[in-house]
C-alpha positions in Angstrom: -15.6 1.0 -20.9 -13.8 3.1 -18.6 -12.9 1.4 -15.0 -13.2 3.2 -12.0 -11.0 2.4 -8.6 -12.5 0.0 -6.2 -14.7 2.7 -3.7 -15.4 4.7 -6.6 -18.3 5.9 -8.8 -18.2 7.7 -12.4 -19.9 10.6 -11.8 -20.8 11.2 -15.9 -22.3 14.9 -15.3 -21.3 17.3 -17.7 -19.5 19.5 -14.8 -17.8 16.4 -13.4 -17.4 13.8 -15.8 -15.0 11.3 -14.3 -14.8 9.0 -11.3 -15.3 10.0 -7.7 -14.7 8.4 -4.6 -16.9 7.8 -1.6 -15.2 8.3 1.3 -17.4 6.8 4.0 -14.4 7.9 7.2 -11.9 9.7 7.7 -8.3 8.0 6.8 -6.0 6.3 4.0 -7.9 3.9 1.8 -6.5 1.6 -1.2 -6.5 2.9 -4.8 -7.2 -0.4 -6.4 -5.7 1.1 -9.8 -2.3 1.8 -8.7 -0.1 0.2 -5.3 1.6 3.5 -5.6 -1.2 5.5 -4.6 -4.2 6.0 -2.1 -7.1 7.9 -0.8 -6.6 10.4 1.6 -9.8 11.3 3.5 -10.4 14.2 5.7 -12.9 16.1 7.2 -13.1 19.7 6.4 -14.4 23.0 8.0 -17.7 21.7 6.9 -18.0 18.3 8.4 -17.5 16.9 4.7 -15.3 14.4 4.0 -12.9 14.8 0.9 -10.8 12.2 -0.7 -7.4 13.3 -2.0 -5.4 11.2 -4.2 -1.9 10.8 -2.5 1.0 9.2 -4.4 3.5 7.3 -2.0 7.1 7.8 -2.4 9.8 6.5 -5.1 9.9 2.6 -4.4 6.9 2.6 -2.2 3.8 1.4 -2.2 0.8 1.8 0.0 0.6 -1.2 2.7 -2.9 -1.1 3.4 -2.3 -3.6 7.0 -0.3 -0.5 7.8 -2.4 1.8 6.1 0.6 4.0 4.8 3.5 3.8 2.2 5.9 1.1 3.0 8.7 -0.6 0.6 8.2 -3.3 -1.3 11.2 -5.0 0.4 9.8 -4.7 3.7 6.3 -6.5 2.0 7.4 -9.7 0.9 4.0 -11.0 0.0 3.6 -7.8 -2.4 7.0 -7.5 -3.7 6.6 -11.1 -5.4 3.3 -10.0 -7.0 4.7 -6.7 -8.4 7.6 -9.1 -9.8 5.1 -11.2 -12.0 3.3 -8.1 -13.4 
């Protein structure tokens, strides 16, 4: 069964076929299948708010108390997790 990230729905018609997120406000939000990466949501011309995938830079990975990239280094508590995996 395919696993969507933590926020996220599969959206399974034919046009679509893959999973969405939900963005419920505008900001960064965790992509629970990859440290490296996060949700970027922003309000458009429209008053719709889009998520955009956002990959943080080489050796980075997105701090969500600082909601942003940070390095691993600089995250202690993370840095020994990502060791054991």
């Amino acid at each position: 069964m395919y696993q969507c990230a933590t926020g996220a729905v599969f959206d399974k018609s034919p046009s679509v076929s893959k999973c969405v997120y939900k963005c419920t406000a505008e900001g960064k939000f965790v992509y629970s299948l990859d440290t490296k990466k996060y949700y970027n949501c922003v309000k458009g011309s429209t008053g719709l708010i889009t998520p955009t995938i956002v990959t943080c830079p080489a050796g980075s990975i997105f701090v969500v108390a600082d909601r942003d990239c940070g390095f691993a280094a600089a995250v202690p508590k993370i840095a020994t997790v990502l060791k054991k995996i």
